[in-house]
C-alpha positions as CSV (number, residue, x, y, z in Angstrom):
1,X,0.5,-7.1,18.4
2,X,1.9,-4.7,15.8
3,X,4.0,-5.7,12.7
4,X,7.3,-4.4,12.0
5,X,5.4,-2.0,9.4
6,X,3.0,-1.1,11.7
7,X,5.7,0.3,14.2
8,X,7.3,1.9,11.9
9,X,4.3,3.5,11.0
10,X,3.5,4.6,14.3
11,X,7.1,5.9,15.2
12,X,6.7,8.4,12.1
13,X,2.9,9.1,13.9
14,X,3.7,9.8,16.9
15,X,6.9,12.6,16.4
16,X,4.3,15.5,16.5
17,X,2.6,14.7,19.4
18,X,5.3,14.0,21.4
19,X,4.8,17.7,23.1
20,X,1.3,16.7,23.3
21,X,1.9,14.2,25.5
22,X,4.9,14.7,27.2
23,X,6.8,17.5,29.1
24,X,9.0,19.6,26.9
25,X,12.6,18.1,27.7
26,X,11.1,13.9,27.7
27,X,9.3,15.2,24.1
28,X,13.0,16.2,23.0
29,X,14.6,13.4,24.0
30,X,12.2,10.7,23.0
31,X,12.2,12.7,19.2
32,X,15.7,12.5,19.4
33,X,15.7,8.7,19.7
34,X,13.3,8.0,17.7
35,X,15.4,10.2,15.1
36,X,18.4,8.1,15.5
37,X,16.0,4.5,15.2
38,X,14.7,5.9,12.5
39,X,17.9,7.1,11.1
40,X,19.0,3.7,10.8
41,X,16.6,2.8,8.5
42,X,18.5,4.5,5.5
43,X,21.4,2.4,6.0
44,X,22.1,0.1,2.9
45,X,20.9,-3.0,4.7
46,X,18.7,-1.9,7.7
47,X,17.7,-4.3,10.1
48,X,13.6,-3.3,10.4
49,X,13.5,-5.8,13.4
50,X,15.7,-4.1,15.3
51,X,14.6,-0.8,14.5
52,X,10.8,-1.9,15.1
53,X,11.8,-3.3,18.3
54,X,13.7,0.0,19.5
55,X,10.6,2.0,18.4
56,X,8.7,-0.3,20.6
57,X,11.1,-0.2,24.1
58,X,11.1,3.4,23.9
59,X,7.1,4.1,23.1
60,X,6.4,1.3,25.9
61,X,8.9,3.3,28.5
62,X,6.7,6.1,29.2
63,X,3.4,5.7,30.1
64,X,1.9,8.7,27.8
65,X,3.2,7.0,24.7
66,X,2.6,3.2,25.8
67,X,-1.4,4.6,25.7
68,X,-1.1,6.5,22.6
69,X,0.5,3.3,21.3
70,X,-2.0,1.0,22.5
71,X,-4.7,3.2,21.1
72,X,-3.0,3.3,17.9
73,X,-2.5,-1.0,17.4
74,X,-6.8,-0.6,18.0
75,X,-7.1,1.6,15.0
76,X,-4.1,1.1,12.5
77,X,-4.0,-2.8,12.6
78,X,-3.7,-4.3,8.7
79,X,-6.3,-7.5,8.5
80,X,-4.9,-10.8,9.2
81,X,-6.0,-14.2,8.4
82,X,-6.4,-16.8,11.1
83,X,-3.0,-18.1,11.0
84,X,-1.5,-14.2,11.6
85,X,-0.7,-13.4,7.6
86,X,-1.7,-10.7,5.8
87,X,-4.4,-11.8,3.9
88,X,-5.0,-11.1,0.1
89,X,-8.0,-11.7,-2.2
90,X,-7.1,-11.2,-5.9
91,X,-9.4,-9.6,-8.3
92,X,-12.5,-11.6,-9.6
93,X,-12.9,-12.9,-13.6
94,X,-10.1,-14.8,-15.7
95,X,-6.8,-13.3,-14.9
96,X,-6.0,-14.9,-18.3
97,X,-5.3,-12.7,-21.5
98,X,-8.5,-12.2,-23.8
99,X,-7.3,-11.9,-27.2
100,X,-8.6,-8.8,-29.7
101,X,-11.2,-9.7,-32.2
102,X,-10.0,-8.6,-35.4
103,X,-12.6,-6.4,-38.2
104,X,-12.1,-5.5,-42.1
105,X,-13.7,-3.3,-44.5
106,X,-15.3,-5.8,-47.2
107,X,-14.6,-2.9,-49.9
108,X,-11.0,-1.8,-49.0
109,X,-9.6,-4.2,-46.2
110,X,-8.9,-1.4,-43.9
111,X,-8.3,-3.2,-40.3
112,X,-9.5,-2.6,-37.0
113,X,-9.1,-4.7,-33.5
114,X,-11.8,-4.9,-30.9
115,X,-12.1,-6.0,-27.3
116,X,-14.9,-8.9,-25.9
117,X,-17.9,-6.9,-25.6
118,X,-17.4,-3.8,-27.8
119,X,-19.7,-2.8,-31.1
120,X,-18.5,-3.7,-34.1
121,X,-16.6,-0.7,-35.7
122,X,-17.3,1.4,-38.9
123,X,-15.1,1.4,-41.7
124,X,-14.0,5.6,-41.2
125,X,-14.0,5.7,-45.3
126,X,-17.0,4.3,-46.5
127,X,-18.9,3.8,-43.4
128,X,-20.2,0.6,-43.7
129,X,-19.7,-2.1,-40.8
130,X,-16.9,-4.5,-40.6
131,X,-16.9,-8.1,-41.1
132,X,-14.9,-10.5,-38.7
133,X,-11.6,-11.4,-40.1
């Protein structure tokens, strides 16, 4: 079954290949609605239900379209969990803030910051290495 977004999707899809797969005058008319569902979703409060439900009764009603439809929730479907929502794995390490090491110059103090991991910087006037502050 597809989501809201996933109609949607496929309503936008589908508009030029309507001709494709339907005679001239049912491509118009089916364009035409699917302009006008569409249409609705730049209203200040759309209702996506509604719209996605539209998309669906009028892609279902012809036989061309219920195909291409059907062939389309086999290759565009988003992964779902086990229970039906959208799963999301976050990214791996320690999402938490690392804080900057901070280097001087043991003859003038000059001051620079490095990240975990980085060499330890020059002093750019006399070119000797910094010391941890």
């Amino acid at each position: 079954m597809l989501s809201i977004d996933e109609l949607l999707t496929a309503a936008y899809s589908i508009r030029p290949v309507l001709s494709d797969l339907l005679d001239a005058d049912t491509a118009r008319q089916v364009d035409e609605q699917l302009a006008t569902l569409l249409g609705q979703l730049d209203s200040p409060e759309p209702n996506l239900r509604s719209v996605a439900q539209g998309v669906r009764t009028l892609l279902q009603a012809h036989p061309p379209t219920k195909a291409w439809l059907e062939e389309f929730a086999t290759t565009h479907t988003t992964t779902r969990s086990a229970k039906g929502v959208n799963s999301f794995e976050g990214l791996p390490g320690s999402p938490a803030l690392q804080r900057a090491t901070a280097y001087r110059c043991p003859v003038c103090g000059h001051t620079e910051y490095q990240e975990v991991n980085e060499a330890v910087p020059l002093c750019p006037i006399h070119l000797v290495s910094l010391v941890r502050a």
